[in-house]
C-alpha positions in Angstrom: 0.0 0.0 0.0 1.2 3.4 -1.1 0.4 6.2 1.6 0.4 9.8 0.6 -0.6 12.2 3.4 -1.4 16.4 3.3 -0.2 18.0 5.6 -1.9 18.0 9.4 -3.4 21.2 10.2 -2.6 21.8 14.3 -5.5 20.1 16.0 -7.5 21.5 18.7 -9.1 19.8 21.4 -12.6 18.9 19.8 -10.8 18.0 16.7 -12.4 16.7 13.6 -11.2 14.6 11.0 -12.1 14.9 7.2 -11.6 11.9 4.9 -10.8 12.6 0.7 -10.4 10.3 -2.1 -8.9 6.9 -2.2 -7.1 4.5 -4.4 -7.0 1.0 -4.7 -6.3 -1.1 -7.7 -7.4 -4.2 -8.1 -3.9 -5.5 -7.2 -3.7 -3.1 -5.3 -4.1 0.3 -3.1 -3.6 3.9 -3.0 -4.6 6.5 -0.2 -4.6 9.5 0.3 -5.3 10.7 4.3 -5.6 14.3 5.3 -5.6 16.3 8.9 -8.0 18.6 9.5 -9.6 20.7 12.9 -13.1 22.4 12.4 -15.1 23.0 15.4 -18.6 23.9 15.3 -22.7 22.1 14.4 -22.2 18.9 12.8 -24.8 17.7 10.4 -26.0 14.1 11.6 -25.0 12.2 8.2 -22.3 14.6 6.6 -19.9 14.4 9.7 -18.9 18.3 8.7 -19.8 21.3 10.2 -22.8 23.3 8.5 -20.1 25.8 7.7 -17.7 23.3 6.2 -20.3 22.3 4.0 -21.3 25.8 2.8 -17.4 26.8 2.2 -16.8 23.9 0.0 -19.7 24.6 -2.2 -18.2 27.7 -2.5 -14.8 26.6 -2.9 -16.2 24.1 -5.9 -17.8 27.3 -7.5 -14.6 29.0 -7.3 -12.3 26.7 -8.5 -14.4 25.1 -11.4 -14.0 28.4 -13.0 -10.6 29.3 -12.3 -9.0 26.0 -12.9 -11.0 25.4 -16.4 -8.8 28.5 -17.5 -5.7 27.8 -16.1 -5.8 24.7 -17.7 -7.2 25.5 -21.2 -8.7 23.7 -24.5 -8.2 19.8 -24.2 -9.0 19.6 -20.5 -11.8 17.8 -18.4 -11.5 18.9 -14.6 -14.2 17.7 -12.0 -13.6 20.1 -8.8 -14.6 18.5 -5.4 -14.1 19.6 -2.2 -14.3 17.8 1.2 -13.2 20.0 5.0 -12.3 22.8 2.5 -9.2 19.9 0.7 -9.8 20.1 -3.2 -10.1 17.0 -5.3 -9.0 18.1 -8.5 -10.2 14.8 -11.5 -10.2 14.3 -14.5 -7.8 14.5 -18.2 -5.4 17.8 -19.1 -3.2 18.6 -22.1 0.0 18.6 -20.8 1.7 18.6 -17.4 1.5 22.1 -17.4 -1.6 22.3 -17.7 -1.5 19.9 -14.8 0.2 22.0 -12.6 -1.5 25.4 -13.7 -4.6 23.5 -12.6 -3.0 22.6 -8.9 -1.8 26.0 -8.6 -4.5 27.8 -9.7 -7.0 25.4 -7.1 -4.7 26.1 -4.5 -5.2 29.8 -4.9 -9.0 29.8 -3.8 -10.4 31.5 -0.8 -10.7 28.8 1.8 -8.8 25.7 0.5 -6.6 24.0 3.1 -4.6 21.3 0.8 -5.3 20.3 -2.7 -5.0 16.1 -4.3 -4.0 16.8 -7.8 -5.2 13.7 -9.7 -5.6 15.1 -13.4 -4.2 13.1 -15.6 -2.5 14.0 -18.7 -4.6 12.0 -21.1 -7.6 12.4 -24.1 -10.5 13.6 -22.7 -12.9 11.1 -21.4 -16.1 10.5 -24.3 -20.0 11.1 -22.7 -20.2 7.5 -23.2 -17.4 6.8 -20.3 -19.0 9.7 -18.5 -22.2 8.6 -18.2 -20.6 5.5 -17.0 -18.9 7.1 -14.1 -22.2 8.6 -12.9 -23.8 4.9 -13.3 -20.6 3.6 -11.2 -21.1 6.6 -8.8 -24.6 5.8 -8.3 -23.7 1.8 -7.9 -20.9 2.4 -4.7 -23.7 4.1 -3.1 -25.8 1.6 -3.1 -23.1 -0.6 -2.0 -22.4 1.2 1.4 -26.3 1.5 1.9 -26.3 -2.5 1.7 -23.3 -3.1 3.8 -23.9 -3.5 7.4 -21.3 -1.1 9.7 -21.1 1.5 6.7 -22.9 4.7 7.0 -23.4 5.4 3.3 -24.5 9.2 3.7 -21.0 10.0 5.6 -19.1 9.3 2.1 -18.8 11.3 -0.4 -17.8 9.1 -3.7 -16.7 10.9 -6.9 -16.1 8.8 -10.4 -13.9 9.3 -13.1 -13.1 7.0 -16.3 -14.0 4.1 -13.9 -11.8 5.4 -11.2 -13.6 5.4 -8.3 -12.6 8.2 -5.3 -14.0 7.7 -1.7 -14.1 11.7 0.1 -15.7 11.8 4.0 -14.8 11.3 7.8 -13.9 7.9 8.7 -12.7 5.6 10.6 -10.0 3.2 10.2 -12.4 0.4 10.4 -15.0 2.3 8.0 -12.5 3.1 5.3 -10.8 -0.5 4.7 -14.8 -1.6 5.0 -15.8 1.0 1.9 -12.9 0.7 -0.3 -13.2 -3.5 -0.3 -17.2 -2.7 -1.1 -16.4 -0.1 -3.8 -13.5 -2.2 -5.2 -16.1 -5.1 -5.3 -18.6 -3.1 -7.6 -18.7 -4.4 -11.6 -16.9 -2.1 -13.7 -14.7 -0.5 -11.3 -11.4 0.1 -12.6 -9.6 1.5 -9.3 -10.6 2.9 -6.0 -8.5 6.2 -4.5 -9.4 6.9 -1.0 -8.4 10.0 0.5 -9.6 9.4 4.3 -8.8 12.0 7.2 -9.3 9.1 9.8 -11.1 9.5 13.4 -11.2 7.2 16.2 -13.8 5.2 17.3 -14.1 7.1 20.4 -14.7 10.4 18.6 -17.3 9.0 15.8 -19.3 7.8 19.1 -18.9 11.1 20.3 -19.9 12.6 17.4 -23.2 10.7 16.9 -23.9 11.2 20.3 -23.9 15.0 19.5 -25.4 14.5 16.4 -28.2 12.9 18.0 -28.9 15.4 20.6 
């Protein structure tokens, strides 16, 4: 297993983890784990604050635009955002483009850290797209089924068959969801970028969730 990490942001007391995209082939897997520290209202399924959820809409807004033209004619770029970390997908040009994307994501209001995983390829046809969103659609399902997973704590992006697992887990949760999306027909690879909590603090959480 291959283990790329952002960098932790300090943590305060009440800290809260955020959990981005992850990747597993199916030989093997890649992940991606981020820090993060928000304090504040969680919502009962997200496991963000209300305000974490409103600055990465904001933040996807933001960046779709200014990433498109950084990156220029020949590119597809999906923006997602998790705990205000950036998920940049989908096919550029040229490396440069590639980085002009990264650079240009990392400039927006808000963002913390930003996984870069354009690739510099053909763009992907409305055929494989439509694809992706059927894929998308069939991991969800998947968690819903699976006993132990909350599937509404996940967020799952697709991309040419490339599945990429974004929420708040735990260590136990994210092995669980990346064996279930690996699992799903048609899925080519799985990239989980997991900002892991304990099981102590998702208690805690759902206890305040609950209240």
């Amino acid at each position: 297993m291959i283990e790329v990490m952002f960098k932790k942001a300090a943590r305060p007391l009440a800290t809260i983890s955020l959990c981005c995209a992850a990747a597993m082939s199916l030989q093997g897997c890649v992940e991606m784990m981020v820090g993060s520290a928000v304090v504040g209202t969680f919502a009962a399924t997200d496991r963000r604050t209300f305000g974490a959820q409103a600055e990465d809409k904001s933040i996807v807004l933001k960046g779709e635009s200014r990433v498109a033209r950084a990156a220029g004619i020949g590119s597809h770029i999906n923006v997602s955002s998790f705990n205000r970390r950036a998920l940049l997908t989908g096919e550029v040009a040229d490396e440069a483009s590639r980085v002009n994307a990264e650079r240009e994501m990392r400039a927006v209001e808000g963002v913390l850290d930003v996984a870069n995983e354009l690739q510099v390829a053909p763009v992907t046809s409305y055929t494989a797209r439509s694809n992706d969103a059927l894929l998308t659609t069939k991991v969800k399902a998947s968690f819903v089924d699976t006993k132990d997973l909350y599937g509404s704590a996940f967020k799952v992006v697709t991309e040419d068959s490339v599945v990429y697992l974004m929420g708040r887990v735990t260590q136990r949760e994210g092995n669980l969801a990346g064996e279930v999306a690996r699992g799903v027909s048609g899925v080519r690879k799985v990239v989980k970028v997991f900002d892991y909590i304990s099981e102590t603090e998702l208690t805690e959480m759902t206890a305040a969730a609950n209240k």
